[in-house]
C-alpha positions in Angstrom: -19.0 4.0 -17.2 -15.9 4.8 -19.0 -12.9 3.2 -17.1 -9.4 4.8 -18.8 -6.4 3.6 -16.8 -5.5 1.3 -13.9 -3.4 2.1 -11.0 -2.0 -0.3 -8.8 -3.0 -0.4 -5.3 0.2 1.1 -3.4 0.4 3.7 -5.7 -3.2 5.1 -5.0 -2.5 4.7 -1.3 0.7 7.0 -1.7 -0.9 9.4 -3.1 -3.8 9.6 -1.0 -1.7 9.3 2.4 0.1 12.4 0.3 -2.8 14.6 -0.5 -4.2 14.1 3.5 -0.7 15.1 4.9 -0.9 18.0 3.1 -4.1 19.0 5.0 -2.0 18.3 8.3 -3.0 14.2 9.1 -0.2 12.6 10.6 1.4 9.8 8.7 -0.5 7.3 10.7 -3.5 8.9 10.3 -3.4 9.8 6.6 -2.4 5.9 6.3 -5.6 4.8 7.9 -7.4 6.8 5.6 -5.5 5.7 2.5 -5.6 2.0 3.7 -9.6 2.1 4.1 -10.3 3.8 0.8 -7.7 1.9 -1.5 -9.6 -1.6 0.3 -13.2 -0.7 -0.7 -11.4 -0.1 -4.6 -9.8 -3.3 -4.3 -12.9 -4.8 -3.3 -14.9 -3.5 -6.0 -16.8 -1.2 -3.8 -16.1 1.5 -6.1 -18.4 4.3 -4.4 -16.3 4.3 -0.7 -13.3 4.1 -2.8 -10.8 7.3 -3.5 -13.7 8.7 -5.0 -14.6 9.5 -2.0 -11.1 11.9 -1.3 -13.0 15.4 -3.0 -16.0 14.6 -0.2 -12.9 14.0 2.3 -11.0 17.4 1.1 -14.6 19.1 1.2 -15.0 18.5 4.7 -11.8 19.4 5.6 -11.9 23.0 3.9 -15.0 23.4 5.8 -13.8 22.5 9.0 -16.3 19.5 9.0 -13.7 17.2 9.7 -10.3 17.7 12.1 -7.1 16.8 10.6 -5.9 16.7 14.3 -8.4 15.5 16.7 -8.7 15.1 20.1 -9.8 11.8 20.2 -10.4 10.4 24.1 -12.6 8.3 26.4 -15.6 9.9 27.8 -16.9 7.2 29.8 -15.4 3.6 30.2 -16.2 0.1 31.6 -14.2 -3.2 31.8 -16.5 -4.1 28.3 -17.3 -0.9 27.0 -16.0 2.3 25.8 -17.1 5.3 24.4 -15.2 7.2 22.7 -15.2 11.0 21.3 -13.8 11.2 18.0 -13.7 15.1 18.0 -14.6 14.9 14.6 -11.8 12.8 13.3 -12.0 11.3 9.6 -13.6 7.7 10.1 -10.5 5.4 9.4 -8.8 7.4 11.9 -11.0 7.0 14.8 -12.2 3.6 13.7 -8.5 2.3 14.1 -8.6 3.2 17.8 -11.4 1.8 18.2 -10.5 -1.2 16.6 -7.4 -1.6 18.8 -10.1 -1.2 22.1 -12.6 -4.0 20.8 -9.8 -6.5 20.3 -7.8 -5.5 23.6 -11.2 -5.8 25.5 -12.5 -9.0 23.6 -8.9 -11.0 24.4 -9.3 -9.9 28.3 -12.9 -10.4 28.9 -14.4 -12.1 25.9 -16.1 -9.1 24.2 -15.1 -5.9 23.5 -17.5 -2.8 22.4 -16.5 0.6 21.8 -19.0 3.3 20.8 -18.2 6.5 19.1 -19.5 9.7 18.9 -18.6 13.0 16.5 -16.9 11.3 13.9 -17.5 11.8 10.0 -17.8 9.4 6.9 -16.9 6.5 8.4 -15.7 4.6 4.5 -16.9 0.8 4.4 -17.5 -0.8 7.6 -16.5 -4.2 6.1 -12.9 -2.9 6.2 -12.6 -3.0 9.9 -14.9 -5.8 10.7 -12.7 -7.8 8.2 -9.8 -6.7 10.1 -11.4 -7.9 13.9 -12.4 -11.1 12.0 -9.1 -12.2 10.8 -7.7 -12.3 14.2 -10.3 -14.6 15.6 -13.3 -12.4 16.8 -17.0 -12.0 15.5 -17.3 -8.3 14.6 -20.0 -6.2 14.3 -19.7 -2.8 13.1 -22.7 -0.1 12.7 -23.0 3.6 11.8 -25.5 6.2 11.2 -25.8 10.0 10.2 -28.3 12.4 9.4 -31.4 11.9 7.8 -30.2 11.0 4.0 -33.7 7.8 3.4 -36.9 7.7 2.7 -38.6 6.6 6.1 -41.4 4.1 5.1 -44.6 6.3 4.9 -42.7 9.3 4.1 -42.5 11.4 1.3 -39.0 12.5 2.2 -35.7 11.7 4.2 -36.4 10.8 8.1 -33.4 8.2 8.3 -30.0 7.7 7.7 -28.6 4.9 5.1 -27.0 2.7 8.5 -24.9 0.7 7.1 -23.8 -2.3 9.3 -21.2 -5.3 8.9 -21.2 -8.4 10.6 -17.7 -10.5 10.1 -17.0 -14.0 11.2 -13.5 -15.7 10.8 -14.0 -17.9 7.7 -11.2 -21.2 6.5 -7.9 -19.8 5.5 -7.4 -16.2 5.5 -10.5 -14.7 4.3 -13.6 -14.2 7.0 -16.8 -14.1 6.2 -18.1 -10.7 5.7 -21.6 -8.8 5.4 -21.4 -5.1 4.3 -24.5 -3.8 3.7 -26.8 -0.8 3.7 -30.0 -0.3 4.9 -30.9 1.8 1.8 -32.4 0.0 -1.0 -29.3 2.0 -2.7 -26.6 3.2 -0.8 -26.6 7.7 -0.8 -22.8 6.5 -3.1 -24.1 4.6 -5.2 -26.8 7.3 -5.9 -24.1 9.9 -6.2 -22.0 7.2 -8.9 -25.4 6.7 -10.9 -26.1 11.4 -10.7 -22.3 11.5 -11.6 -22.5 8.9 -14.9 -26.0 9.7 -15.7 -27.1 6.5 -15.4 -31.0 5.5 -14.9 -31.8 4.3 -11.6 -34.1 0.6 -11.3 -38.1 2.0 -10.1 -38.2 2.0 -6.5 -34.5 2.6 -5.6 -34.8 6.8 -5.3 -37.3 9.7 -4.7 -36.7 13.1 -5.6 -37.0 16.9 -3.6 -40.9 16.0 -3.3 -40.9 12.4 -2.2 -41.9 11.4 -5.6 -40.3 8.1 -7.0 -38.2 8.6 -9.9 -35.5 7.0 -12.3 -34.0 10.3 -13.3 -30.7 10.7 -11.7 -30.7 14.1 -11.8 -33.8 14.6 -9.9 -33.0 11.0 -7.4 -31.9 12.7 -4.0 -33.6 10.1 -1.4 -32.8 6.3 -1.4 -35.7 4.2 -0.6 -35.0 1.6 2.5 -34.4 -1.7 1.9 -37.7 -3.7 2.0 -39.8 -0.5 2.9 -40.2 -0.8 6.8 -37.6 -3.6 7.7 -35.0 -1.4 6.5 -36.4 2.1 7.8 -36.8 0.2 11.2 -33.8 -1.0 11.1 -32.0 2.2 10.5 -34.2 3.7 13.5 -32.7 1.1 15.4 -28.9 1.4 14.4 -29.7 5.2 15.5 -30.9 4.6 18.6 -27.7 2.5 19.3 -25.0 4.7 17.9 -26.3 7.8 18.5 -28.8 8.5 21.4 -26.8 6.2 23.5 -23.8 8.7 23.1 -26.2 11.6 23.7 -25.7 12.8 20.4 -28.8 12.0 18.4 -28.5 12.3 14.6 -32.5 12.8 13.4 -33.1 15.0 16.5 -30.8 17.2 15.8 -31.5 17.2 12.2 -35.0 18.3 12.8 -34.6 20.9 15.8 -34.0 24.2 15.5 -30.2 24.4 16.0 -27.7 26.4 14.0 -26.1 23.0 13.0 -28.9 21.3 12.7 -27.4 19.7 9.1 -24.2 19.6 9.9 -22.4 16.6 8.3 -21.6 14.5 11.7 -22.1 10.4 12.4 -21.7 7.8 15.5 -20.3 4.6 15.0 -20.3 1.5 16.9 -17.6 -1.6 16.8 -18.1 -4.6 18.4 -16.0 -7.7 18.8 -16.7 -11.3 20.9 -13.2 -13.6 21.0 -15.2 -16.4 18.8 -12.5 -18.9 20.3 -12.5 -18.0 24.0 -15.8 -20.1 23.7 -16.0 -22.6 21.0 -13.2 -25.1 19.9 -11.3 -23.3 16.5 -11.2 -26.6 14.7 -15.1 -27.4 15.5 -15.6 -23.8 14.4 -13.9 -23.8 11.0 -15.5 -27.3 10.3 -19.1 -25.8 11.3 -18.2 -22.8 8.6 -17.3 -25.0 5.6 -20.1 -27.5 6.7 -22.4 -24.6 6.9 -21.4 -23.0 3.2 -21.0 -26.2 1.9 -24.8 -26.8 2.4 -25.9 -23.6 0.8 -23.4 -24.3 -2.4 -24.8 -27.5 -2.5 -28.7 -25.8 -3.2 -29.7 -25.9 -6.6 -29.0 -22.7 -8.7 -30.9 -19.5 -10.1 -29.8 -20.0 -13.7 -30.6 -16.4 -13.8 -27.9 -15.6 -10.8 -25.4 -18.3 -11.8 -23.5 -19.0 -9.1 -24.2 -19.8 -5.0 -21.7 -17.1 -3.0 -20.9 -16.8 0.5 -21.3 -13.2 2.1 -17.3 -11.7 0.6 -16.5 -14.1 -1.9 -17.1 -11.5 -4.8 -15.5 -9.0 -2.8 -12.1 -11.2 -2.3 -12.1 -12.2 -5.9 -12.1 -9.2 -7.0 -9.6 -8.1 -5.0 -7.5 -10.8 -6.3 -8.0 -9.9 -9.3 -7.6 -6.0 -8.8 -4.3 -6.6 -7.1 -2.4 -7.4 -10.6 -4.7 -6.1 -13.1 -4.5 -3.0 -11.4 -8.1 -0.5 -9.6 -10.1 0.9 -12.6 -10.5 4.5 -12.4 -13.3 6.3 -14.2 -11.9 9.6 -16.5 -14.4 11.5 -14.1 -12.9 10.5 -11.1 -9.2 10.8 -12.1 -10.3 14.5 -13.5 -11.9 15.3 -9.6 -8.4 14.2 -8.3 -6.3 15.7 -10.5 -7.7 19.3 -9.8 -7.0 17.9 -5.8 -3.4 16.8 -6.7 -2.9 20.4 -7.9 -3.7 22.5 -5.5 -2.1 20.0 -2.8 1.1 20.1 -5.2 0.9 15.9 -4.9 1.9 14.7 -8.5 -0.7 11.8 -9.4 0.2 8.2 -9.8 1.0 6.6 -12.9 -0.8 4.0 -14.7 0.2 0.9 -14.7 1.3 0.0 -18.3 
């Protein structure tokens, strides 16, 4: 993949927040956005990263997503909200919610808001990273239409559901799981279709539910460890979507006029970790616990033991003075956007 330039962080979140004002976000809300996508690139979670603005600018000229939602509670208990995100950009509505979990988590000890209407939500280990670093256990979840193979199926029946799951870790860095339940996430398969890069046997099918390695014809990720990860998704659905009354593979397969309309729920959960166990007895627990599984013999073929994160905040550290890597094809896809928006692109760093 070629990789031209760099740019440094803060100058790819000013010019995103620039290009989402110009489609009428507010400056907190085109923040969120920038904030979210600049993270994953920092992280090295290249496919959720400003590549993702054409999708973004997509749904917008399509009225998919609302630059000025009416975001508001629906229904509401001491514990748990839910919350209608009017179709708001993910980061946006996400934020909210992320504000709910930890105002409910520091009153009662948990906090759980669930969301419906919202679109692509970005990386969920962005916001259960942020829940995480002030002291709660986070678990975040999402899921769309049908985009995966459902085990036994020739054909998509399920959505990728990604979920997160963030613990507060030693120092300032938690402990962080962000993963799919796709073999391959639908981005990645969209990075591998847009440098024409083989895919690995078993990651894709195409149009006919046939496996393939062609990522031209690979439009279906296969779930990860065939029913476990198909059930899993079923499950994540049935949480963040028929519990909000707005069912994601029902819809998909009825006879409505949106039928596949781009739409996902999303749900965000927090527990005050130190409400119930001593912080120092906790922290100790954590390093004894990694400690143990660093202290395993290694996979010469891996190399190295790593906690659920670590290569995330490394290369983050590393990203934040090298500079983000940003493929000639992507920088073409946002120049065009920068254009018509009349946003002048970000330099290079030298």
């Amino acid at each position: 993949m070629s990789q031209s330039k760099k740019y440094s962080a803060q100058s790819l979140e000013n010019f995103t927040e620039s290009i989402f004002k110009t489609f009428g976000f507010s400056q907190d809300h085109a923040k969120s956005v920038a904030q979210t996508l600049v993270m994953s690139n920092l992280r090295g979670v290249d496919t959720h990263g400003v590549n993702r603005i054409p999708l973004y600018v997509n749904f917008l000229k399509k009225g998919v997503m609302n630059p000025t939602p009416n975001i508001h509670v629906l229904k509401e208990s001491p514990v748990v909200t839910v919350l209608e995100a009017d179709r708001a950009s993910g980061p946006v509505v996400m934020k909210v919610a992320e504000e709910m979990v930890f105002e409910k988590a520091k009153s009662y000890g948990m906090g759980l808001v669930m969301i419906r209407q919202t679109t692509h939500t970005g990386a969920l280990g962005y916001y259960t990273n942020q829940l995480a670093k002030r002291g709660l256990i986070s678990i975040a979840m999402t899921a769309s239409k049908p985009l995966m193979n459902y085990f036994g199926a020739k054909g998509a029946g399920v959505s990728t559901a990604p979920i997160s799951i963030a613990a507060p870790g030693v120092g300032e860095d938690p402990i962080v799981l962000d993963m799919s339940t796709g073999a391959i996430s639908y981005g990645m398969l969209l990075q591998h279709k847009k440098n024409q890069q083989p895919l690995a046997l078993g990651l894709a099918q195409d149009d006919f539910g046939n496996l393939t390695t062609d990522p031209n014809k690979a439009t279906i990720p296969m779930s990860l460890g065939g029913p476990k990860g198909s059930g899993l998704s079923l499950m994540i659905e049935l949480l963040v979507g028929v519990t909000v009354s707005n069912p994601q593979i029902a819809q998909y397969f009825s006879n409505s006029p949106n039928a596949k309309r781009h739409s996902q729920n999303a749900w965000l959960l927090g527990i005050d970790t130190f409400r119930f166990c001593d912080p120092k007895t906790f922290q100790d627990d954590v390093i004894a616990t990694i400690q143990g599984l660093k202290s395993l013999p290694v996979d010469a073929d891996i190399g190295e033991i790593l906690a659920p994160g670590e290569r995330g905040n490394r290369e983050r550290d590393l990203r934040l003075v090298s500079g983000i890597p940003l493929p000639d094809l992507v920088l073409q896809e946002l120049a065009e956007i920068a254009t018509q928006c009349n946003v002048p692109m970000p330099n290079p760093m030298v």
